[in-house]
Structure formats: structure tokens, C-alpha cells
N, C-alpha and C positions, 0 to 999 in steps of 0.2 A: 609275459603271458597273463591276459587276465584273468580273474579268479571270480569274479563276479559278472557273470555274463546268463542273461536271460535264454535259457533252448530248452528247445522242443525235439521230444524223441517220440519219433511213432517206427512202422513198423509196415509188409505186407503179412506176417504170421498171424494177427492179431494179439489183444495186449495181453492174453497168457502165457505164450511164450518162454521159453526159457530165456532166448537172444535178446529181447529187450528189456531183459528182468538185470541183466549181465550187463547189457546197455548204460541202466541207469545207475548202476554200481560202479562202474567204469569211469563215466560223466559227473560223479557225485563233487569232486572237487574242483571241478569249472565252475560252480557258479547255482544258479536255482533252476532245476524241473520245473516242466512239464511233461506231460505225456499226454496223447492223446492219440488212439490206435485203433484200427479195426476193430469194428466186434467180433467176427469170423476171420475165418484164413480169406486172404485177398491176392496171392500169389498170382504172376501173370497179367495183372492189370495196366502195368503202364504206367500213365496218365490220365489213365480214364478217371473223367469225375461222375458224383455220381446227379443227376438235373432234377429239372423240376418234374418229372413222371411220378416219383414218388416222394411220404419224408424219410427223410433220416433220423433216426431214432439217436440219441443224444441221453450217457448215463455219467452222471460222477460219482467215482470210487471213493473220495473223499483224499485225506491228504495221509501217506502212507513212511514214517519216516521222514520227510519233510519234504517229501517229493507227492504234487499234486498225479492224480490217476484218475483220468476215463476211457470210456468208450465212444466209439460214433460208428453205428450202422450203414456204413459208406467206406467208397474207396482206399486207398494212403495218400492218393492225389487229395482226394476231397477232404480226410483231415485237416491238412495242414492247411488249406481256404479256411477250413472252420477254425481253425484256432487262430489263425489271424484275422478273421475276423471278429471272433467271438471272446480272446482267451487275448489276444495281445494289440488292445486297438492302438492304431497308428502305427501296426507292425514293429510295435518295441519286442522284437524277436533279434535277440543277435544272432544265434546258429542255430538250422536243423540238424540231427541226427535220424537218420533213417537206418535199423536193424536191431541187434544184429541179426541179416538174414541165417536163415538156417539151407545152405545150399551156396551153391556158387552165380555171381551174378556177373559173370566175364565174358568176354568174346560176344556174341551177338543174342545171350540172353539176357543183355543188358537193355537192347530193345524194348524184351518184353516186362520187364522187371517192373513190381510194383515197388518196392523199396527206393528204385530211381527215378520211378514215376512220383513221387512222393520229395524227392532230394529237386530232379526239376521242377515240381511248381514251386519251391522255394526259392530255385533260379530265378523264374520269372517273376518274382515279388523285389529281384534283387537283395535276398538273405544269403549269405552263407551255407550252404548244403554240402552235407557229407555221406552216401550210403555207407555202409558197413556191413561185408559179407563174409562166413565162415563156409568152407568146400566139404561141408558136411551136413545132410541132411536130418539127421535123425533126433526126435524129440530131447534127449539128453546127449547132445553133443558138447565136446568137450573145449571151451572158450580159452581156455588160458592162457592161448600166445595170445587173443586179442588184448585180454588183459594184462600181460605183460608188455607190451609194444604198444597198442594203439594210442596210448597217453600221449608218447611223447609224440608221435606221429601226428595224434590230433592239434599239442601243444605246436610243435612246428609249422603244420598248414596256417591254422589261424596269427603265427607271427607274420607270416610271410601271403596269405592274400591277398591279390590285386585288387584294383579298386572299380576294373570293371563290374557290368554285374553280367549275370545271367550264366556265372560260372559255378559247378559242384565240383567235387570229386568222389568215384568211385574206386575203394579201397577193399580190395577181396583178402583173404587169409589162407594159406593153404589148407590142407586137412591135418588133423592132429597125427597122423601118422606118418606126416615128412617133417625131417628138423627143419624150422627156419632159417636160411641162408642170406638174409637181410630184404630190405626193400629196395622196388625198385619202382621208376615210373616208368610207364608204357602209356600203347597207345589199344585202342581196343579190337581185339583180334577178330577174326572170319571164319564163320561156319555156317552152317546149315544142317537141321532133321530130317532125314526120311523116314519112314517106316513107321508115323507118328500116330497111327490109330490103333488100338489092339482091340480085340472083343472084350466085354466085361463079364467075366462069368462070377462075378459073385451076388450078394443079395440086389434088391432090384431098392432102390434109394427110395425113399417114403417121398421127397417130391418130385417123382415122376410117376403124374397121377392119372397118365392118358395113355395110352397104346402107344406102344412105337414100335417100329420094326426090328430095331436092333440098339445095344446100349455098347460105347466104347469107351474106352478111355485115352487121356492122349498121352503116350511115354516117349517113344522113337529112338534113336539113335544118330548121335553127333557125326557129323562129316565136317572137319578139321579143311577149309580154305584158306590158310595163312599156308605161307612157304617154313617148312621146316625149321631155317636155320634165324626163322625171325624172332629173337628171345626176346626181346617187346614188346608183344603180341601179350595183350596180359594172359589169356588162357595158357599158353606155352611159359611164359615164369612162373606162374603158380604152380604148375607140373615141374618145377623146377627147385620148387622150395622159397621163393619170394613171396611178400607179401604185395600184392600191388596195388599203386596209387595210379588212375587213367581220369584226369583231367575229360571234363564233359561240358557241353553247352547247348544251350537251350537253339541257338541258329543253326538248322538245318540245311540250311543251302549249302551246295557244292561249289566252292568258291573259283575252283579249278573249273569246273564247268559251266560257269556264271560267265568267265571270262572267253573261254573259248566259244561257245555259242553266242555269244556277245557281237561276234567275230563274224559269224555270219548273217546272224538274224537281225541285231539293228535295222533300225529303218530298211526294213525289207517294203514296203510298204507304203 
């Protein structure tokens, strides 16, 4: 395992955070930091980047421990553009770290996730990407299985990745209040929110500076679509006391449906 490897940890928390403070403590003996992280919370973003509408504001923290620290007023997607462009030219980036999120980014909040929005544009540069999520959301949440387990976990993936690109892995943690029962790989589980809009009755936010009809927030409630007995499903191992590893790739296509629609629409025409 190498010990001297160039990465880049951001984050969707932004870079005060406890999770990517824990991050780069974790990461210390891989090799040299970076960081480069949201200014604000970025939760929910994807891959959204952030274009040319606006700039992006761009601060350096200076170098902290021996570990470089900024910020960039943009995305987690749009980070990690700017530091390979900016921070590692000719992409001499060996591995991102994306988190640690603060919350769970399994089953089909993997979607929405900035952390893996963040983990795939690294896919797409053909870098090595890792998110890294803890099933707890609260500002002092308690990291210590990540720091006990993630090492060698992180140590293992980088022995053993393929040499394709456009591959990440998302690695969730359960909550500190279930023992860990080991790791396992899965694949990413199914669900869906309803009930996702509630009224906001508390203060009225200083940038909302125009009339509106009504102010909500979004929270809802999970509806579980995988079959019960599918303990692969990373959201069901994690409920289970594993930590999981769910392999991801940047190709979208349904490869099963590429083929069967193939079948009939060919030269239709």
C-alpha cells in the first residue's frame, strides 16, 4: 500500500465540519493533503456544478499541520474541477476522498448526494473516488468505527482497483449505536419519500427577500422498495450493523434495456 499518494478530500458539509476534520486525520498516513471544500452546506447537490452565471469565490486557509485547507464557493462536484484544474495540473491527483458525510448516503439517497456527486466527477476524470458516509446526522457525531475500520478498508480498495476508469466506491457506516458486525459489499438499495414537504413555522430566513405565499421545508418519509430478505441492499446491511462498500459508475445506461429494446427498435426505420 502506498504511503505517498497525492488526495484530495472535500466534502458536501462544507469545510468546517466535524466529518472532514476526522477525514483528514484518518487519511494523514496515506500520503499528502489536500482539501478543498464547500464554503456552505452543499447537501443534496449531486453533480451539480456550479457554470458560468456566476464566480466562484476561491479562499486559502493556508497550510494547517501539514495539510493544505480551502474553500470554494461552489458545488462538491465543482470542487473537485477546480482542484484539478487549479491545485493538481495534469490531474497528478492519485485519490479523492469525499466526507465524512454526516448522515447516511445509501439506497437511493445516493442519487441525490453531494459527497457522491463529488466522488463521480472524479470518476469522470478517471481518478480513484471514495465517498465516505456515517448514519448520523448530528454536528458532533461520534466517527470512531470510521476511524477504526476505514484504514484498512481504504488500504484494501486502493490494493485491489481495477484499472478501468470511471469507477468510485460508496462506503456508508452504521450509526454509533449499533455494534459493527463487519463489512460487506452490496449493491444499492430502493426506495422512495413521500410526504416530502412540511410547512415552515419558524423564523422567516433573511434571504427571502420577496413575498411568498408559503415557506416549507423538505424532510418526508422513507418507503423502503427493495424486498425484505435482500441483505445486499446496502440500506438493509447498514440496519443490520455492516459497514458497506456499493461499487458505482459514472455509465448510466441500462445495459439490460439497451439490449432488449435493441431487439425491437433497430432499424425500425
Amino acid at each position: 500500500m502506498p504511503t505517498n499518494l497525492n488526495i484530495l478530500i472535500t466534502n458536501d458539509d462544507g469545510y468546517t465540519s466535524k466529518g472532514i476534520r476526522e477525514l483528514v486525520g484518518i487519511m494523514r498516513p496515506f500520503g499528502r493533503i489536500t482539501v478543498i471544500a464547500p464554503r456552505t452546506f452543499q447537501s443534496g447537490m449531486s453533480v451539480a456544478v456550479s457554470l458560468g452565471n456566476r464566480p466562484c469565490g476561491f479562499k486559502s486557509l493556508g497550510v494547517q499541520d501539514g495539510v493544505s485547507w480551502s474553500w470554494l464557493d461552489a458545488t462538491p462536484a465543482s470542487c473537485v474541477k477546480f482542484a484539478l484544474d487549479k491545485v493538481f495540473p495534469g490531474r497528478k491527483c492519485d485519490v479523492v476522498l469525499c466526507g465524512i458525510n454526516h448522515g447516511s448516503n445509501a439506497s437511493v439517497a445516493t442519487n441525490y448526494s453531494g459527497t457522491m456527486g463529488a466522488a463521480e466527477e472524479a470518476a469522470i476524470n478517471g481518478i480513484p473516488a471514495i465517498g465516505v458516509s456515517l448514519c448520523e446526522f448530528g454536528e458532533d457525531a461520534d466517527f470512531s468505527a470510521v476511524k477504526a475500520h476505514f484504514p484498512a478498508i481504504f488500504a484494501k480498495l486502493m490494493d485491489n482497483w481495477p484499472s478501468r476508469r470511471g469507477l468510485s466506491y460508496n462506503v456508508n457506516f452504521p450509526p454509533s449505536d449499533i455494534p459493527v458486525r463487519g463489512v460487506r459489499v452490496c449493491h444499492q438499495g430502493y426506495g422512495y419519500w413521500i410526504e416530502e414537504f412540511e410547512t415552515w413555522d419558524g423564523a422567516v430566513p433573511p434571504e427571502v427577500n420577496e413575498r411568498v405565499d408559503a415557506l416549507y421545508v423538505m424532510r418526508g418519509r422513507f418507503v423502503d422498495g427493495s424486498p425484505s430478505g435482500d441483505g445486499t441492499a446496502d440500506h438493509h446491511a447498514l440496519e443490520e450493523g455492516h459497514i458497506t462498500i456499493t461499487p458505482q459508475t459514472i455509465d448510466r445506461t441500462d445495459h439490460d434495456e439497451e439490449r432488449r429494446l435493441g431487439g425491437i427498435m433497430n432499424d425500425e426505420f
